[in-house]
LUMVEXDO-630672 format. One record per residue (C-alpha): residue in one letter; x negated, y, z negated. Coordinates in steps of 0.1 Angstrom, whole numbers, always signed. Layout:
<sites>
<"A", <X, Y, Z>>
...
</sites>
This chain:
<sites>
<"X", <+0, +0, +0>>
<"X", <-12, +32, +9>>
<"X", <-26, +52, -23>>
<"X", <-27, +91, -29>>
<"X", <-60, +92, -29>>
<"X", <-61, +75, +9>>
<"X", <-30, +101, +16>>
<"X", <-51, +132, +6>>
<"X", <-81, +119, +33>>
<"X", <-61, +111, +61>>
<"X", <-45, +144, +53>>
<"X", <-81, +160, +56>>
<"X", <-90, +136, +88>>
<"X", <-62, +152, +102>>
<"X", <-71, +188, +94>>
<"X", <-38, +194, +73>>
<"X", <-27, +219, +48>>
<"X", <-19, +199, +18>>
<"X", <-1, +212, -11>>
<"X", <-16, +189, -37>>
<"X", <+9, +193, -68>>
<"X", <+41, +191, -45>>
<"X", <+23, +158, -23>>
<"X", <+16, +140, -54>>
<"X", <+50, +142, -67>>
<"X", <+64, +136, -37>>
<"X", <+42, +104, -32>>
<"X", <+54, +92, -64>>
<"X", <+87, +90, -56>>
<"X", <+84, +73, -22>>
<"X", <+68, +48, -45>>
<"X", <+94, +44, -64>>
<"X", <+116, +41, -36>>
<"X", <+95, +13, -17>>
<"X", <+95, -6, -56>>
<"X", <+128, -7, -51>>
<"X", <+141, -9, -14>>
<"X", <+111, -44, -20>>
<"X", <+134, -54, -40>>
<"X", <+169, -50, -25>>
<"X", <+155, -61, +12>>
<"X", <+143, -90, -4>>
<"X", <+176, -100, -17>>
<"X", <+190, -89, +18>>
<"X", <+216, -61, -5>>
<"X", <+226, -34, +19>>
<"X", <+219, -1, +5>>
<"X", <+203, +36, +22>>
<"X", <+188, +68, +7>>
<"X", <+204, +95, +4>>
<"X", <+203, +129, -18>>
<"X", <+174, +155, -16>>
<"X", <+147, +127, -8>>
<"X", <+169, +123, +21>>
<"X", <+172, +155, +32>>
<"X", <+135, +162, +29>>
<"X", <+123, +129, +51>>
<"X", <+149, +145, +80>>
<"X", <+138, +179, +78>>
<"X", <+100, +170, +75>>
<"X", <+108, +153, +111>>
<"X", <+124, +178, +125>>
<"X", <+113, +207, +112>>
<"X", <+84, +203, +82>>
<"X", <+82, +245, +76>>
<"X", <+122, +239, +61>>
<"X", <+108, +208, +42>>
<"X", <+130, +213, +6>>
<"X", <+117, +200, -30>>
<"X", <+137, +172, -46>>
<"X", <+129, +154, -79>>
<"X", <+153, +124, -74>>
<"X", <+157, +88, -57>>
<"X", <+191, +82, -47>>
<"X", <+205, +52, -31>>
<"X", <+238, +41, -23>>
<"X", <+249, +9, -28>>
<"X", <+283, -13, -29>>
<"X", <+296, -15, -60>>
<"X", <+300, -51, -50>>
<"X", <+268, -58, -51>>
<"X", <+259, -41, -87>>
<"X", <+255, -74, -103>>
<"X", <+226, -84, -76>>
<"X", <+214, -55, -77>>
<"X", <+208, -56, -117>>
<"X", <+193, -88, -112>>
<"X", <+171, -83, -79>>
<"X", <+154, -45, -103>>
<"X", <+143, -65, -137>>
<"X", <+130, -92, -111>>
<"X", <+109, -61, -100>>
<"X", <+103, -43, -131>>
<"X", <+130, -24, -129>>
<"X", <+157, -18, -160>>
<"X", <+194, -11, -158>>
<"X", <+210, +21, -176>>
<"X", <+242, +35, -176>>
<"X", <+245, +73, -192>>
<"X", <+266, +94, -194>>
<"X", <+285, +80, -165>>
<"X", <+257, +76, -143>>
<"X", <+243, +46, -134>>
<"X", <+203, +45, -127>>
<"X", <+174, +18, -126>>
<"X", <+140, +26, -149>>
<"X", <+111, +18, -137>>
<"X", <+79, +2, -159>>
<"X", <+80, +11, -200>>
<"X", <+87, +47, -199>>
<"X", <+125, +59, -204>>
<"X", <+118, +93, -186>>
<"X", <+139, +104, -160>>
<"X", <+112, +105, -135>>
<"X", <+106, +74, -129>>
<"X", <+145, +68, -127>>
<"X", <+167, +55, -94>>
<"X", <+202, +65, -98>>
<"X", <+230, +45, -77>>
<"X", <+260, +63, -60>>
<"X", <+285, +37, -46>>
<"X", <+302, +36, -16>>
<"X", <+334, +43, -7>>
<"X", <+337, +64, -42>>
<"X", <+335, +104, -54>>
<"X", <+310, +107, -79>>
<"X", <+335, +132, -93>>
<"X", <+372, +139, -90>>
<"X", <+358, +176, -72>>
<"X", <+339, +158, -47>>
<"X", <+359, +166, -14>>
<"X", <+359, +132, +4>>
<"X", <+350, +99, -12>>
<"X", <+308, +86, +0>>
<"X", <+305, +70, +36>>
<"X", <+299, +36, +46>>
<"X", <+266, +24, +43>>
<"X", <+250, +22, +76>>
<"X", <+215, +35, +73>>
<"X", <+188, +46, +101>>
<"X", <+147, +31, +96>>
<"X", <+122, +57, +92>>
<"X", <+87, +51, +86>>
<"X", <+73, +71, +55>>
<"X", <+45, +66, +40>>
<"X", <+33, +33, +52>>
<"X", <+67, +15, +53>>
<"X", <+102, +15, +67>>
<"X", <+126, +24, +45>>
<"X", <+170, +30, +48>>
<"X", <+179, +65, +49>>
<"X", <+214, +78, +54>>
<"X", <+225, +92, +88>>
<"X", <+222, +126, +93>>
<"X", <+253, +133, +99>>
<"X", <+269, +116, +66>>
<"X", <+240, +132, +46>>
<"X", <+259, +170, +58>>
<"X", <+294, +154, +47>>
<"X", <+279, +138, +14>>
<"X", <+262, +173, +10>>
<"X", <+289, +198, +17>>
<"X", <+317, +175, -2>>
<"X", <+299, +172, -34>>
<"X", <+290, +210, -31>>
<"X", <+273, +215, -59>>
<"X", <+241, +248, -56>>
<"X", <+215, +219, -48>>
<"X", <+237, +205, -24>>
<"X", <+241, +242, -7>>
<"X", <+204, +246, -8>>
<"X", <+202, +212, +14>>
<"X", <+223, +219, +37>>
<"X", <+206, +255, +45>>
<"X", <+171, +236, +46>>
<"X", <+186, +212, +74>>
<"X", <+202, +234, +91>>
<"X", <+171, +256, +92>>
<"X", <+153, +229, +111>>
<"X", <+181, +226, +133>>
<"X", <+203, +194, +119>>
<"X", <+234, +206, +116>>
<"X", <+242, +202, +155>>
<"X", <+275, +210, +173>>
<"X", <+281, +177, +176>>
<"X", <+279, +175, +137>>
<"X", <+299, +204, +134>>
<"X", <+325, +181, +151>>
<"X", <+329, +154, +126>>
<"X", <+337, +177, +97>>
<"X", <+374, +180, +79>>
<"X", <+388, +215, +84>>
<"X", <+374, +220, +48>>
<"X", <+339, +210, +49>>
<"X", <+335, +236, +84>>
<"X", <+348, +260, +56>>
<"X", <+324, +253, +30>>
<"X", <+297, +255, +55>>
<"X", <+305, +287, +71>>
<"X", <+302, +299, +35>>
<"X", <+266, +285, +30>>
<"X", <+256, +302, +64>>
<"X", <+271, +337, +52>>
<"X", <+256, +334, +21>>
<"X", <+223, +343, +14>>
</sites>
């Protein structure tokens, strides 16, 4: 597996800018995400990334200056599959917790946050003002950091963003469409009241 150290050289090979504090956190969590999406592929459990770590492995292709920070793995799963999904993460090192209605997968000793993958199922709304309940899974394979790995289409990552609508969620959906994501085609596929909520984001500044 590619280390940060190995990162930071090909990074230098290449003549790139690298913004050390943000790369190494960032590495981190793609870490944490191959740790896990090992896990689920090897148990054959459907299951894609979505949330800011999403966002930023989209706009980084399309557009890297628009590239947003994120702190978070989020994957979403069938709730289904929760029970395989339990038992494919402590296989892995992984522990199950379920706070304060969330549900999220520890990694190694540590209880901290950081080192947490939280699970948003399918088909649901995280929260009764989410506009439209989370899309189906069916992911697209990009290649980051050394592996493939399930991320959430594009276009379901704008609904996902503009129904939950929270000020992170606003601040996503201004970094992709930035870098040029938010298409016409897009555009198309939204409810009367998601093209609402995102003509506010553009008007607002």
């Amino acid at each position: 597996m590619l280390t940060f150290e190995q990162f930071l050289v090909d990074a230098a090979n290449k003549g790139e800018a690298v913004n050390t504090l943000f790369e190494e956190r960032l590495f981190g969590l793609v870490g944490l995400l191959h740790k896990i999406t090992d896990a689920l592929n090897t148990q054959d459990i459907a299951h894609e990334l979505i949330g800011g770590l999403a966002v930023l492995i989209h706009v980084e292709e399309a557009n890297p200056e628009h590239t947003p920070l994120t702190r978070d793995v989020d994957l979403m799963v069938r709730r289904s599959d929760l029970e395989r999904i339990k038992e494919a993460a402590v296989d892995n090192g992984f522990r199950f917790r379920h706070t304060a209605g969330v549900d999220m997968l520890l990694y190694g000793p540590a209880e901290s946050a950081k080192n947490a993958v939280h699970l948003i199922f399918s088909g649901e709304k995280v929260s009764p003002n989410q506009a439209t309940p989370n899309p189906a899974i069916r992911p697209e394979r990009k290649h980051v950091h050394g592996k493939d790995v399930l991320v959430i289409p594009v276009v379901d990552l704008i609904r996902m963003k503009l129904s939950s609508y929270r000020l992170k969620d606003q601040v996503h959906i201004k970094a992709m469409d930035a870098a040029g994501l938010i298409t016409s085609d897009a555009e198309n596929t939204l409810t009367p009241e998601l093209s609402a909520r995102l003509k506010h984001v553009r008007e607002t500044e």
